[in-house]
Steps between C-alpha positions, in 0.01 A plus 500: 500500500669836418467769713220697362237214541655482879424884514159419394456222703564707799271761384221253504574335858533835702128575307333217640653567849331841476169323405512269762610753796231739351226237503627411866508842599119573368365201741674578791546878564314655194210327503211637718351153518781327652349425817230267329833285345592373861407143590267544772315789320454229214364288732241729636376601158423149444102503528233794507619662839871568584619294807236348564508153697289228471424285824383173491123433547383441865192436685441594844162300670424529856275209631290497799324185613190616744391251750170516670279307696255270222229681299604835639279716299846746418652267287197289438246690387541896506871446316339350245231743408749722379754295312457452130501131462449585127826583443611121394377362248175263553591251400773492779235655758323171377766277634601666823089502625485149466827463699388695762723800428460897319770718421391881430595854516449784709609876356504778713378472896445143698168521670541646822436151703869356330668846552438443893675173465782598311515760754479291774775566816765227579469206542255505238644780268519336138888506352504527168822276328645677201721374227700646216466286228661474102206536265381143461596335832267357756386478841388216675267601775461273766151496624378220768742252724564164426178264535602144586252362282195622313251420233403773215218517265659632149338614232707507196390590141134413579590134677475477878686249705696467837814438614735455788772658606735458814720783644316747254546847526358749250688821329411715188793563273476851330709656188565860500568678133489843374136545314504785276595848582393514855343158625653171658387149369415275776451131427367285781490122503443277814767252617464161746807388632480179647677177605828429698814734457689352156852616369506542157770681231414746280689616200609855552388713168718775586753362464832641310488418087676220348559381865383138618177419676467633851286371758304662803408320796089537645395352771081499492171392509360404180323815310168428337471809323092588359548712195165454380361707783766808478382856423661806353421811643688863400550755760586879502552736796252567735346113452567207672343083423344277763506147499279375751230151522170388529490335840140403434638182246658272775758306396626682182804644394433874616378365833802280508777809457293771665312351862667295735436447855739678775717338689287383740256336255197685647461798286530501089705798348473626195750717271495733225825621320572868367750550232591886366736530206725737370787517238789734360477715282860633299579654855511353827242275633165654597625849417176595294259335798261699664456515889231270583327373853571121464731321722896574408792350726648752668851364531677505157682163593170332506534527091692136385631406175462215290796322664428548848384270770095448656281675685290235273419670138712285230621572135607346154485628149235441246625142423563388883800513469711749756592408854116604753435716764193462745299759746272451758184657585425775788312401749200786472229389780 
C-alpha cells in the first residue's frame, strides 16, 4: 500500500471515531431523554403505569361459628328471614333442603337478635378466625366434635339411603377466588371424615422441575368429600353467607354437622357459621374497604397465613393439593 491510500485510510478511521463519540455523546449528555435509557426506568415503562407493582392475589375471610342453645329463634328463625337463600342456584338450594342444610346471604345489617350475640361479653363473646389466603386456596372449617358412631340419612342426586360412620366428625371445605372487579367466589362443599387415624404418602406437586417424585407424609381419617351438595356463593363488602341446618329433619346431614348435645348429654346445641370476605386490590389488602359494624379481630396477629398452624380452619388449592390448615369455632352462648 503506498502512502497516499494509508493517508486516506487514516482519514476514514479518525471519521468514524467522530461518528461514534458523537452518537455516544447525543445519548448520554445531549440528549434530554436520557433518563428514560437507564435500566430501571425501562423497567418501569413496561406496562400502562410507570412503577407500578403487581402483588399476588389474596383473600382475606374471617369465620365465626355461633353456638346457641337448639332452635334458638336468633339463628333459627329471625336469621333466616333476612338472608337471601336465592343467591345459589336452585338447583343446589334443592340439594342442601333435602340434606337438612341452607346456605344464604345477608347484605347490610344482621337482625338485631344476632348482633346481641355477636356482641355478647366474655365468656361468650364470639372470636372471629381470619385467614389470608392465595386466590384459589381453601379452608376447612371444622364444625362439630368427633361422634363415636352415628347413622345419616343422605340424599344424593334424588336417591336416599343411610349409612354408618364411626369416629365421624363433620367440616365444610370452602375455596376463596377473586370474582370480578370487586367480589370473592366462595365455594362450599361438605366433608365427613371418618375411620381410624391412617398414614398415607402423597406426591408433592410443587415440587422443583425435572426433579424426581417427592413424597409427603399425612396422617388422617379418611375424607368422604360430598361435591354434589357444594354451593357457590360471591361476596362483596358489606355482606357476609350463613351456613346453618334444619334441626327439624333428625338424623340428616345438616343435623349431623350443626346440633350436638353438650357435654353433659342433657341439653342439644346447635351452631351456625358466619363467613365475611375480602380481597386485594393492586394495593395492600383491604385498602379500598369501608368501615363496617361486623365483628373484626382486634389483634393483628390473630390474621394467619396459608402455612401456619390451627386454631382449626384448614387449606389446599383448587386441586387438593397444598399442605391444610384447620380453625375452630367460638364458643358464642
Amino acid at each position: 500500500m503506498n502512502s497516499e491510500s494509508r493517508q486516506w485510510a487514516t482519514v476514514g478511521v479518525s471519521a468514524l471515531a467522530l461518528v461514534v463519540i458523537g452518537g455516544l455523546s447525543g445519548l448520554s449528555g445531549c440528549n434530554p431523554h436520557r433518563g428514560q435509557l437507564r435500566p430501571e426506568n425501562l423497567f418501569q415503562q413496561i406496562g400502562r403505569q410507570r412503577g407500578q407493582l403487581i402483588e399476588p392475589r389474596k383473600c382475606m375471610l374471617r369465620v365465626a361459628i355461633v353456638d346457641r342453645s337448639f332452635r334458638d329463634p336468633a339463628i333459627n328463625e329471625i336469621l333466616w328471614k333476612t338472608a337471601d337463600e336465592q343467591a345459589i342456584t336452585p338447583e343446589a338450594r334443592r340439594a342442601l333442603q333435602v340434606n337438612g342444610l341452607r346456605i344464604g346471604r345477608i347484605t347490610g345489617e344482621f337482625p338485631p337478635e344476632l348482633e346481641a350475640v355477636l356482641a355478647a361479653p366474655p365468656p361468650h363473646k364470639v372470636e372471629p378466625a381470619t385467614f389470608l389466603l392465595d386466590d384459589g386456596e381453601q379452608t376447612l372449617i371444622s364444625i362439630n366434635e368427633a361422634a363415636d358412631q352415628v347413622t345419616l340419612l343422605l340424599n344424593r342426586e334424588n336417591r336416599p339411603y343411610g349409612k354408618d360412620y364411626q369416629a365421624a366428625s363433620g367440616y365444610f371445605r370452602v375455596i376463596a377466588a377473586h370474582d370480578g372487579t370487586n367480589g370473592v367466589s366462595l365455594r362450599f362443599t361438605p366433608e365427613i371424615h371418618h375411620g381410624p387415624m391412617l398414614r398415607s404418602y402423597q406426591p408433592m406437586v410443587n415440587a422443583a422441575p425435572y426433579a424426581s417424585q417427592q413424597f409427603k407424609i399425612n396422617d388422617g381419617q379418611q375424607e368422604e368429600s360430598l361435591p354434589d351438595l357444594a354451593a357457590n356463593l360471591v361476596l362483596e363488602t358489606g355482606q357476609a353467607a350463613v351456613v346453618g341446618c334444619r334441626p327439624e329433619q333428625e338424623r340428616s346431614l345438616g343435623a349431623f354437622l350443626f346440633t350436638q348435645s353438650d357435654a353433659h348429654g342433657d341439653q342439644q346445641r346447635q351452631k351456625l357459621i358466619l363467613v365475611w370476605a375480602d380481597r386485594n386490590q393492586l394495593g395492600t389488602l383491604g385498602e379500598q374497604a369501608t368501615k363496617t359494624d361486623r365483628p373484626v379481630p382486634g389483634d393483628p396477629s390473630q390474621i394467619r397465613l396459608g402455612n401456619q398452624e390451627k386454631p382449626k380452619v384448614s387449606t389446599t388449592s383448587k386441586n387438593d393439593s397444598q399442605p391444610e390448615k384447620h380453625a375452630e369455632p367460638a364458643d358464642g352462648r
